[in-house]
N, C-alpha and C positions, 0 to 999 in steps of 0.2 A: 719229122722236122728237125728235132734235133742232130740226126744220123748228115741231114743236107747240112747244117751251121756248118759239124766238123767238117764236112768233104770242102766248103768254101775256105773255111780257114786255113786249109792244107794248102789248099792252091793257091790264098794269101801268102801264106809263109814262103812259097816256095818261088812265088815271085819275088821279094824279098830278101831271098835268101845272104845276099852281101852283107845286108843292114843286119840284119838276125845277128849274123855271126860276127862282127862287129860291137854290137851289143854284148855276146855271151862275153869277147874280151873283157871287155871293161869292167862286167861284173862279178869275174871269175872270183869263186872264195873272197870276196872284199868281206863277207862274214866268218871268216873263219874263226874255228875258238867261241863262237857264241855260241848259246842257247835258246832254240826258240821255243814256245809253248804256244799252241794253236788249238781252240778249241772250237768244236766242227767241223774237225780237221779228215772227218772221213769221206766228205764228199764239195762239189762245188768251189765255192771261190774259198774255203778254208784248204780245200786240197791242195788249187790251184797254189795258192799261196806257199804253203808244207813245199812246193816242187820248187819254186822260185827263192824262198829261202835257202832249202836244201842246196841246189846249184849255185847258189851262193857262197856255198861253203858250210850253214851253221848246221849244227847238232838240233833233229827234228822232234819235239817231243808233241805226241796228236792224241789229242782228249776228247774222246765221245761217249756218247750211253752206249751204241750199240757194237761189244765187240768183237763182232765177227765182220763188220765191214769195217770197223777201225783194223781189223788185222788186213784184210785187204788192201785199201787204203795206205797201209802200212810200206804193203810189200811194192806198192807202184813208187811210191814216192824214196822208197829206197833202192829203186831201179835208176834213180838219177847220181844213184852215186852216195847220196848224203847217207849220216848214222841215223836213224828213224827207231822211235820207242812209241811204246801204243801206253797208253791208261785209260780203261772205260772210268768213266766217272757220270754222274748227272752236276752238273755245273748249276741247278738250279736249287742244289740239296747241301743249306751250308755246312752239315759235319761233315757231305763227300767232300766236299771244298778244301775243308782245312786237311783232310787224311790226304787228300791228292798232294796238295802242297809240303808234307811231309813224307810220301813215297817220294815224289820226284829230288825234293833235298838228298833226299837217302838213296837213292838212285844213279842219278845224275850228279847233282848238284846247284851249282846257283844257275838261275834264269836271268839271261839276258835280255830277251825280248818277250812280249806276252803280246797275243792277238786273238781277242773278244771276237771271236766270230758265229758263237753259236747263236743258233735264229730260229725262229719256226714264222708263217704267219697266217692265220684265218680271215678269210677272207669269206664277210660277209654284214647286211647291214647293222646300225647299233641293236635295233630293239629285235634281232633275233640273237644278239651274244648273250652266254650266259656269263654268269659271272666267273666258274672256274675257265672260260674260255678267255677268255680276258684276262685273269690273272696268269694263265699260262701263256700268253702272248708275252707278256708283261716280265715276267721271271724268267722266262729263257733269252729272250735279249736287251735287256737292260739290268734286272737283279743279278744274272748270271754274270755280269760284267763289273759290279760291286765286288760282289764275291772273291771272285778268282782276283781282282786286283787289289784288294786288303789281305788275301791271303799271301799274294809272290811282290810286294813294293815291299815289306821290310828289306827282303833279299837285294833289292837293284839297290837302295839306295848308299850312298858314302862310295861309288865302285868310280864316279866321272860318268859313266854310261846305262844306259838303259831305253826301251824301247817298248814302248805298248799304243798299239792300233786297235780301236774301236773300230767293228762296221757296222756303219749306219746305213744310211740310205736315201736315197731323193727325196722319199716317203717323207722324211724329216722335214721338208724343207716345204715340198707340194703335197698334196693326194690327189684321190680318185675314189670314188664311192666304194664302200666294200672294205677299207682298210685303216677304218678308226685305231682301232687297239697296236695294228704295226705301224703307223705314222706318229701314234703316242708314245710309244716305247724306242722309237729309231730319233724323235726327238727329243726327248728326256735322254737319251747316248750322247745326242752331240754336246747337250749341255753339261751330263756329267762329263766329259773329255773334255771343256775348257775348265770348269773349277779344279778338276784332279791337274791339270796341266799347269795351273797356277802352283800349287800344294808342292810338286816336285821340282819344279824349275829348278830350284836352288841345290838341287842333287843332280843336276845334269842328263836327268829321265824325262824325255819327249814323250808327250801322250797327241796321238793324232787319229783323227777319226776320216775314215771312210766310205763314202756316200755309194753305190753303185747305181746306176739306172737299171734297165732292164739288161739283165745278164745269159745269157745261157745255160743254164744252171742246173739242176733235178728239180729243186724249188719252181723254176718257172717254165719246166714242162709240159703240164698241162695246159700250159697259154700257148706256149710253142706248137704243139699239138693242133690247135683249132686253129686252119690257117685264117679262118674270118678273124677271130683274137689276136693270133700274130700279125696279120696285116694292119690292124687298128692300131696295136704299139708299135710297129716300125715305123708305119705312119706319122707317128708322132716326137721319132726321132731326126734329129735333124740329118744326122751322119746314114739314117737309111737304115742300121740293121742292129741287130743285138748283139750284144759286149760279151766279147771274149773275156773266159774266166784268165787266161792269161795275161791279161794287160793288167788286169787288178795284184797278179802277183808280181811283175816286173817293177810295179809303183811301189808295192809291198818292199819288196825288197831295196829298192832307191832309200826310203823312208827310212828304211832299218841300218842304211851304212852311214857313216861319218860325214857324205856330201850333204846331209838331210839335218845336222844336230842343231839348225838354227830355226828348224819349222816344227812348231809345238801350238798346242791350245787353239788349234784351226779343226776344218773339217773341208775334205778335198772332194769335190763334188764329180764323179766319172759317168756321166749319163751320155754321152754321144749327143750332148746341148737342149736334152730336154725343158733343165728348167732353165737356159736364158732366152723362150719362147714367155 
């Protein structure tokens, strides 16, 4: 199912193709000289994003636990051109935190943008979760997201600029049976993203969170997978089919340039109009 998404996507794009390349215009290096940090950054809509930033122009730095597919990972997103740097890390382990945040200083340097996209989510009902399952829902996308943004906003702040994207999720907004602990911790995100959004205004650092609906993704494979599954959630999109991971990086990256420095403390909902149903 997923092998069919891309083959459709290709033949989107390629219908397209004016508009496309049009687009890459306008967004050529508009990042240059940044710094982004993405963590998740080895697969799905953190990759997608690592691609879209990169093309961008900025300096790609991609944080994951596992690093043989962060070096992977690595090697695609620096097929687009961009500088790409790998750091395993667990983002959910505060001393790997603060040591990550002091390699990359010592490394790199200062971080321009920062993008919370690590996730995990179980899917299953309340009274079968246990508790460390729910706390690991819980710390990987929303603690993980404290974390890393206490440990890299001393750096953004006093610079004019800065950039950090939360991704949340519909889930935030609606559910569907099966997905207590990821609809609590994608909305516990949105709500950290408007208080931190308040917090930094006055240093010129936008904090914006985003929502995705059902995406294409390795995450939602397995639903991909059972076309009985897949045809229930397509179903239930207005627009008809699942979201390219690439639209979530072209908005990523809009987000992340100078056109975007007046949209802060929101949260941008990309579901193909699932929830204005």
């Amino acid at each position: 199912m997923l092998a069919q998404f891309r083959a459709r996507r290709n033949a989107r794009k390629r219908s397209l193709g004016c508009a496309n390349r049009y687009n890459d215009r306008v967004t050529h290096k508009e990042l240059k000289g940044r710094t982004a940090v993405i963590t998740g950054g080895n697969r799905g809509l953190g990759k997608a994003i690592a691609t879209a930033l990169g093309s961008a122009g900025a300096n790609i730095v991609l944080v994951a636990r596992d690093k043989y597919v962060l070096s992977s990972a690595a090697e695609e997103v620096r097929a687009t051109g961009a500088e790409v740097s790998a750091f395993p890390a667990d983002v959910t382990d505060e001393k790997q935190v603060f040591q990550l945040a002091q390699d990359i200083r010592g490394r790199i340097g200062t971080v321009d943008i920062l993008v919370n996209n690590a996730g995990i989510n179980v899917r299953k009902s309340v009274e079968q979760f246990t508790l460390a399952e729910w706390n690991s829902v819980l710390a990987t996308n929303l603690t993980s997201a404290f974390l890393m943004c206490r440990a890299f906003i001393p750096g953004m702040k006093g610079r004019g600029y800065g950039r950090i994207l939360n991704l949340a999720s519909m889930m935030g907004h609606v559910s569907i049976p099966g997905r207590a602990a990821y609809s609590a911790s994608k909305a516990g995100l949105i709500g950290f993203t408007k208080a931190l959004a308040l917090e930094l205004a006055p240093d010129g650092v936008t904090v914006v969170a985003i929502s995705p609906g059902p995406f294409a993704t390795e995450m939602n494979t397995p639903l991909m997978n059972d076309p009985q599954v897949s045809s229930q959630f397509t179903s239930r999109i207005p627009l008809g089919r699942w979201g390219d991971p690439e639209e979530i990086g072209k908005l990523a990256a809009y987000l992340c340039s100078e056109h975007a420095g007046f949209i802060t403390g929101t949260d941008i909902l990309i579901d193909g109009g699932w929830t204005a149903q």
